[in-house]
C-alpha positions, 0 to 999 in steps of 0.5 A: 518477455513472458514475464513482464506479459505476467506482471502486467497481467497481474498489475491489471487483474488487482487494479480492476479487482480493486475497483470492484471491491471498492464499489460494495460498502463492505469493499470501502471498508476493507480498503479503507482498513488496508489503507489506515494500516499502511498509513500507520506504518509509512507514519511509524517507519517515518519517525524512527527514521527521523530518530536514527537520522537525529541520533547521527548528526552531532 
C-alpha cells in the first residue's frame, strides 16, 4: 500500500509540475519539444510495425 501511496504522490507531483512549466513561454516550448519527439517516435515505431507486419503476411 505505501507503494502506491508513492506512485500516486509521484503521478500528482509531475501533473501539477507539468501545469506550471506549461504556464511560462519558455515551458510551452520545452513540452512542445517533448511532444514532437514523442510523435516522431510513436510515428517511426508505427511504420516499422506496419513493415514487419506486411513482410509476414503471404
Amino acid at each position: 500500500m505505501k507503494s502506491f501511496l508513492w506512485f500516486v504522490i509521484g503521478v500528482a507531483s509531475a501533473v501539477v509540475g507539468a501545469f506550471a512549466l506549461s504556464r511560462s513561454p519558455q515551458g510551452k516550448a520545452v513540452l512542445d519539444n517533448l511532444s514532437a519527439g514523442a510523435d516522431a517516435f510513436i510515428d517511426a515505431m508505427t511504420d516499422e510495425y506496419d513493415s514487419r507486419r506486411s513482410d509476414n503476411q503471404v
